[in-house]
C-alpha positions in Angstrom: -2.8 -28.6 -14.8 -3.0 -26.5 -18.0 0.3 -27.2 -19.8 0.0 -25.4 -22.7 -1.0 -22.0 -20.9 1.6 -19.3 -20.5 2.1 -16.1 -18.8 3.5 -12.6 -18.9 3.4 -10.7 -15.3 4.5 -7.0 -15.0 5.0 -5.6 -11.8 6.6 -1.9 -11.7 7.0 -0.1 -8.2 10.2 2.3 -9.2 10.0 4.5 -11.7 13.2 7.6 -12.8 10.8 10.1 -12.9 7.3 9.4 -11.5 6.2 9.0 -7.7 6.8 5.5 -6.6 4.1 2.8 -6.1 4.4 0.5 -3.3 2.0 -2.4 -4.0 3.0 -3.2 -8.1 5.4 -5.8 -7.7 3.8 -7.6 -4.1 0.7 -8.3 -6.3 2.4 -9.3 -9.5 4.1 -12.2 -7.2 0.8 -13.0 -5.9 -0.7 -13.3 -9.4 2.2 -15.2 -10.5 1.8 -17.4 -7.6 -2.1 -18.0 -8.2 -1.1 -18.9 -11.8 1.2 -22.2 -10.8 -1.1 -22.9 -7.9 -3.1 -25.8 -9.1 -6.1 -24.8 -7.3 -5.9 -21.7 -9.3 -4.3 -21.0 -12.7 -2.9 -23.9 -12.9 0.5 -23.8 -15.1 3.5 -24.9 -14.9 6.2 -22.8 -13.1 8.1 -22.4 -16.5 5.7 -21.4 -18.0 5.4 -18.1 -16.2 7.7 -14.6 -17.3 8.0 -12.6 -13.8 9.0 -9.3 -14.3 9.6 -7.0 -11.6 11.4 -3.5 -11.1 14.6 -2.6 -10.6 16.0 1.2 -10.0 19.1 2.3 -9.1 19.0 6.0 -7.4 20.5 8.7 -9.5 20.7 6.4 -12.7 16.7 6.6 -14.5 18.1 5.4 -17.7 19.2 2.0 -16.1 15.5 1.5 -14.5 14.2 -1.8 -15.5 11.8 -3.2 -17.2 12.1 -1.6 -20.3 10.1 -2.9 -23.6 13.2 -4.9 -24.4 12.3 -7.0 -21.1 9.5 -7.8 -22.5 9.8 -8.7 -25.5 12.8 -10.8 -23.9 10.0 -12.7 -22.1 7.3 -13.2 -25.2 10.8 -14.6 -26.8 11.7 -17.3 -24.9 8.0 -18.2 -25.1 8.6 -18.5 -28.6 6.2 -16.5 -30.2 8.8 -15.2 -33.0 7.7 -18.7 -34.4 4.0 -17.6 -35.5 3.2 -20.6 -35.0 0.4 -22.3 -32.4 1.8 -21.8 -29.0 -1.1 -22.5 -26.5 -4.5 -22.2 -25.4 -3.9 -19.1 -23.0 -1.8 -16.5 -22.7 -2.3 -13.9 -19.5 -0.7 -10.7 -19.5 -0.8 -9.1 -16.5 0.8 -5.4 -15.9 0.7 -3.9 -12.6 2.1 0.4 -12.6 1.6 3.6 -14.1 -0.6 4.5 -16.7 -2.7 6.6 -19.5 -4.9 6.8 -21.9 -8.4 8.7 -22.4 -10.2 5.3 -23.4 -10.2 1.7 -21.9 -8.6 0.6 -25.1 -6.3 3.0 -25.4 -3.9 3.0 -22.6 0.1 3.2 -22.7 1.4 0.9 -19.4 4.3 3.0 -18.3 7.1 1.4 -18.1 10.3 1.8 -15.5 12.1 4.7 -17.4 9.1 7.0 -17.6 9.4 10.3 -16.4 6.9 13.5 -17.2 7.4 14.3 -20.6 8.9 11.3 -21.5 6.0 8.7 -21.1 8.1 5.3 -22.1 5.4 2.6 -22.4 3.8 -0.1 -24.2 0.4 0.1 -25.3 -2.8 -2.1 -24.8 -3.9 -2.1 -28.5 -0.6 -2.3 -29.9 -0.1 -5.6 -28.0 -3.6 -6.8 -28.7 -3.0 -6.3 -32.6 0.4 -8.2 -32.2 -1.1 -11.4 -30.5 -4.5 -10.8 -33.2 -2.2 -11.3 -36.1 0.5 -13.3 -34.9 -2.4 -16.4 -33.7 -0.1 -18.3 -31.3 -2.8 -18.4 -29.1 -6.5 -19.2 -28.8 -7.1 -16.7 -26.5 -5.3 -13.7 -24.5 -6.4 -12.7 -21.2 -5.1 -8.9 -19.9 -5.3 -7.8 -17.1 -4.3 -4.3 -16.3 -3.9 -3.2 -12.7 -3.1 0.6 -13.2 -4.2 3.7 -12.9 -5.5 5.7 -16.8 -5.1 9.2 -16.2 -6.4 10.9 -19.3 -3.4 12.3 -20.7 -1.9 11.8 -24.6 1.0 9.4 -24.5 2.5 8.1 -28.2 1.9 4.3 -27.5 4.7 2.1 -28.2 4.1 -1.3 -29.5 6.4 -4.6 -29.8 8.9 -4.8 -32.7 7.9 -8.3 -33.9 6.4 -8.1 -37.6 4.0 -11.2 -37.9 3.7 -12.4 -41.5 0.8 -12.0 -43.1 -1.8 -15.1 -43.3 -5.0 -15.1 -44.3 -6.0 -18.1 -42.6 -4.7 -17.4 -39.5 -7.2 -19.0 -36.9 -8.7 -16.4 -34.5 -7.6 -15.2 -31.7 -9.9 -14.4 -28.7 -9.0 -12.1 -26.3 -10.4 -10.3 -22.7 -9.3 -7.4 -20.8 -10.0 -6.6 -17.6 -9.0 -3.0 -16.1 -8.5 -3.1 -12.8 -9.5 0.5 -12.2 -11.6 3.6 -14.3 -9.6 6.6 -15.1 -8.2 8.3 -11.7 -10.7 10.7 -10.6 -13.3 10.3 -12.9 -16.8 9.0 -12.7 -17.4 5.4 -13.4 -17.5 4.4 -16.8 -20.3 2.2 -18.4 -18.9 -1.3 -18.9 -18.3 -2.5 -22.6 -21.3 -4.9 -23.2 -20.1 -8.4 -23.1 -21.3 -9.1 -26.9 -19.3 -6.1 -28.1 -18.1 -7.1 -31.7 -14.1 -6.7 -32.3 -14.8 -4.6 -35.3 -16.9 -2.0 -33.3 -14.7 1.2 -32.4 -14.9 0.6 -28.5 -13.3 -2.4 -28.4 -11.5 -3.2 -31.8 -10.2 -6.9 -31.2 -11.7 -7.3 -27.6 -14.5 -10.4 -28.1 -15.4 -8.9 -23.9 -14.2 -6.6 -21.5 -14.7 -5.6 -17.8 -14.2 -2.8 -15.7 -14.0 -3.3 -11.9 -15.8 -0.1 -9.6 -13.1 0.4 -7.5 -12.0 4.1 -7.6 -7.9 3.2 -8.2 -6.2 -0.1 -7.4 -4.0 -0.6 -4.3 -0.8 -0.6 -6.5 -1.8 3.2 -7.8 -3.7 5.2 -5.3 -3.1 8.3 -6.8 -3.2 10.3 -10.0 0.4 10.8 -11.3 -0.8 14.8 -11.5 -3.2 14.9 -8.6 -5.2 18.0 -8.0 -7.0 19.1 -4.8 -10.6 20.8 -4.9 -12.5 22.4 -2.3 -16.4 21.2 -2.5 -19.0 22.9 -2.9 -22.2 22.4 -1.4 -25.5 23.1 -2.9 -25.7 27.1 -2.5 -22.4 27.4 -4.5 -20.1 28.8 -1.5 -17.2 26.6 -0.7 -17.1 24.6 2.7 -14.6 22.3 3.9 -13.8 18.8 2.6 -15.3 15.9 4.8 -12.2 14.0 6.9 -12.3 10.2 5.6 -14.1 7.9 7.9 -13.0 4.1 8.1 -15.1 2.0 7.3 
């Protein structure tokens, strides 16, 4: 068992205004369920936040969760303390999202609509756990979409002190999936230093090849094309086959 371990998980199926997933809040039980499995994460069922959504038709301003939900959860962790929680914290978030970068995406959250993008943002939360230090380490993992669209990302309202010898926090991300319909993108190097541009307080980062995850099939604006083959003259698209 890892008792001092904790764990945020973020699942978001409904959304007021965007097309619904179908797949968001199945895996963030599963995860959740790996994390108090001994033979996997290991942590005590306390320890673990679950947050899934919750929408109720013709009302998108009471869609749930909102950042407040989330900042519930990090509360009755206790990091408003500043003070040396645990080894591990994971944060897993399962939806929507965007952002033109791997570190620079904005995790939709329940009451985003188009043209009203509410979210919380991967480096805003990074920066909070970097200078807050009430762990030794962060793990994220982000199972969404990034469709490479501006968003203003929203970070938590908790205002660390400042401390200069505040121990150092180490902290991973893993993206579950490369920006929807583009080409794979070349993996951070493993050594990447937190003060290089790429990954600003990221000691290592992965990107999986899988075109989108099973949560987010889709680009939230998806466009159709009609190939082209080699002459330049249009022909029709190939019908999937199964594999």
């Amino acid at each position: 068992m890892n008792p001092t371990d904790f764990a945020v998980v973020i699942g978001i199926d409904g959304y007021a205004g965007l097309r619904p997933l179908k797949a968001a809040k199945r895996d963030a039980t599963r995860f959740s369920e790996w994390l108090i499995d001994p033979g996997g994460g290991g942590l005590p069922p306390e320890n673990v936040r679950l947050i899934r959504s919750n929408i109720t038709p013709g009302e998108p301003f009471s869609a749930r969760p909102i950042l407040q939900d989330i900042e519930e959860a990090l509360w009755s962790i206790g990091v408003q303390q500043y003070t040396r929680l645990g080894r591990r914290l994971y944060f897993y978030f399962a939806g929507h999202g965007v952002g033109p970068a791997f570190n620079e995406v904005a995790m939709l959250l329940a009451t985003a609509a188009m043209g009203r993008l509410t979210n919380i943002g991967l480096t805003q939360v990074q920066r909070f756990f970097h200078d807050a230090a009430v762990f030794d380490e962060v793990v994220y993992i982000l199972d969404c979409c990034r469709e490479e669209q501006s968003a203003i990302c929203t970070g938590l309202s908790f205002m660390p002190p400042a401390r200069p010898d505040r121990p150092a926090t180490n902290d991973f991300a893993l993206l579950g999936s490369r920006r929807c319909g583009a080409r794979p993108a070349r993996s951070t190097p493993r050594d990447a230093s937190p003060a290089t541009p790429s990954a600003p307080m990221c000691s290592a980062a992965w990107r999986s090849s899988r075109t989108s995850p099973r949560s987010c099939s889709r680009p939230i604006r998806q466009s159709l094309r009609t190939p082209r083959s080699s002459s330049g003259r249009s022909r029709p698209a190939r019908p999937a086959t199964t594999p």
